[in-house]
N, C-alpha and C positions, 0 to 999 in steps of 0.2 A: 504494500500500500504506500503509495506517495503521499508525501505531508508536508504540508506549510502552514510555518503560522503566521499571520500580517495583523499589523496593529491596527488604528482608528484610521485610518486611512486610507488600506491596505497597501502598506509597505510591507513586503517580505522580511521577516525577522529571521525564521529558522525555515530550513529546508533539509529531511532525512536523504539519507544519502537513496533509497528506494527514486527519490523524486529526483536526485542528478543520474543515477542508472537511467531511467527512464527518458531523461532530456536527451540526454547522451548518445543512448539506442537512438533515438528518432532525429539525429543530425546538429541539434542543439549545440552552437559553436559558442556562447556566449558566457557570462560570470558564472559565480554559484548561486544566483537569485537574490542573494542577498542585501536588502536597500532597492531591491528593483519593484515598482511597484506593479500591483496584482492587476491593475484595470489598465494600465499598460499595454503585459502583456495580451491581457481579452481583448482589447483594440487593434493588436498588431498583427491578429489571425487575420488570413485572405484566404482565397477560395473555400470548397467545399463546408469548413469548418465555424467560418465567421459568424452567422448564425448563432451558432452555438453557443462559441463563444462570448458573444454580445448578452446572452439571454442568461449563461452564469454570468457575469458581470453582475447583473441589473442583481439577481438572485444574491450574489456576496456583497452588494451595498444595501437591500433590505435588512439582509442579517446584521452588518455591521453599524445599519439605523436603527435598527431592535424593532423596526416594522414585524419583522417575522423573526419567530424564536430560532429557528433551525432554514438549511436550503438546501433539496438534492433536486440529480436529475442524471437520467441517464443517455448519453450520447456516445457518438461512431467517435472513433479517431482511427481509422484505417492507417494501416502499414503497406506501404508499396505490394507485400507478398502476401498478405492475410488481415482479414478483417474483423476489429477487435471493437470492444465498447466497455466504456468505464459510468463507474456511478460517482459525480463530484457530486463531496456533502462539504455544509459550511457549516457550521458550530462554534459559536461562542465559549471562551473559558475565560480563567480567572488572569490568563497570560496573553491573552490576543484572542484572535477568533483563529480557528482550527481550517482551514482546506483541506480536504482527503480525496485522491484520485483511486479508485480498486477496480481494477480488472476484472470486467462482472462479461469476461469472453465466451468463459464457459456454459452459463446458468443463458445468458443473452442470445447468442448466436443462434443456436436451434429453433427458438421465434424469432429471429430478426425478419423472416418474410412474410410471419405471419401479419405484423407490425407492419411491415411492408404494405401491404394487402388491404389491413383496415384502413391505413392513410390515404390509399387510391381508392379504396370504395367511399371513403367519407367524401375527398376531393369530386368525384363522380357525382356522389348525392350535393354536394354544394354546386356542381355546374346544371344540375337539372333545377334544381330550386331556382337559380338566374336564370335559366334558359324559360321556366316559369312564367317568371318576372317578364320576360322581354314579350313572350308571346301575349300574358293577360292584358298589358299594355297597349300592345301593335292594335289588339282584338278593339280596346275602350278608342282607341284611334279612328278606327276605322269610325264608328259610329258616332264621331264628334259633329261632322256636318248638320246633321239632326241635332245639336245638342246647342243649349245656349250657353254664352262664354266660351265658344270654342277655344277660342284661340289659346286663355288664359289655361283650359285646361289640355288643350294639345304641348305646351309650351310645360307643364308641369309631367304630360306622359312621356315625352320624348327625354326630358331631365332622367327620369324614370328609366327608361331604355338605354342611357345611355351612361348611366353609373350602371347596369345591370352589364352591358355589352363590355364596359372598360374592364372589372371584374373578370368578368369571363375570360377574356384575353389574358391576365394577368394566369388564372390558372394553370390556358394551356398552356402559357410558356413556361412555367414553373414542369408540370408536366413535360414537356418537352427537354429541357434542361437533366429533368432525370433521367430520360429515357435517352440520353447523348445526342436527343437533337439541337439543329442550329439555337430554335429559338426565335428565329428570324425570316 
């Protein structure tokens, strides 16, 4: 298990050596963490991982504002040659607040597609809900001519259709993205 502990700020104070093994394995050229601070490095993630990383971030300055007693979550950090997921927890103590990284590869991996799967069906069921939207819309459109105040309410359907349609776009590129397409 990798460990840090960061002060009121999240300044890095202590790092077990679990946590430089690990930085080490994964290309990490840099100090021993030490003085370097925590939301640093969550901001200095790019690709695949940023996400992630952004969203422990936001999760270790709730803990560190005592908004929230505790913070976990579990996420990928793939390896060039196999694909692994840790569970980051945040914890408060009488010395700092605690960061734990644990390799949860073994118990995680054998559902990761299950995981996989509910996310696309949930994303599926979020594009038909918009796609909904656009059609109930287009339908109250059609029938505006007949309607008084048209204008005021076509001008309010097409708002309508058109937060629904930007949405939508956003998913499949998202989708797209995962599936290795352009995207574009």
């Amino acid at each position: 298990m990798a460990v840090a502990i960061v002060d009121s700020d999240g300044t890095i104070r202590f790092v077990n050596a679990a946590w430089l093994a690990f930085s080490s394995s994964n290309g990490y050229l840099g100090t021993d963490f030490v003085g370097v601070n925590y939301f640093d490095l969550c901001t200095s993630v790019e690709g695949a991982e940023k996400e992630q990383a952004e969203l422990f971030g936001r999760g270790l300055r709730s803990v560190l504002e005592r908004s929230e007693p505790t913070f976990e979550m579990v996420y990928p950090c793939h390896a060039p040659d196999n694909e692994r997921w840790f569970k980051g927890i945040v914890s408060p103590s009488d010395d700092g607040t605690i960061i734990a990284h644990v390799d949860i590869t073994a118990e995680y991996g054998p559902i990761a597609n299950d995981v996989r799967q509910l996310e696309r069906s949930k994303r599926a069921h979020d594009i038909q809900t918009m796609l909904t939207t656009v059609f109930g819309y287009t339908e109250l459109g059609k029938c505006l001519p007949n309607a008084v105040n048209s204008l005021a309410q076509s001008r309010e359907y097409f708002g309508n259709i058109d937060k629904a349609a930007r949405r939508l776009r956003e998913e499949v590129l998202i989708i797209l993205d995962e599936d290795g397409g352009s995207g574009h």
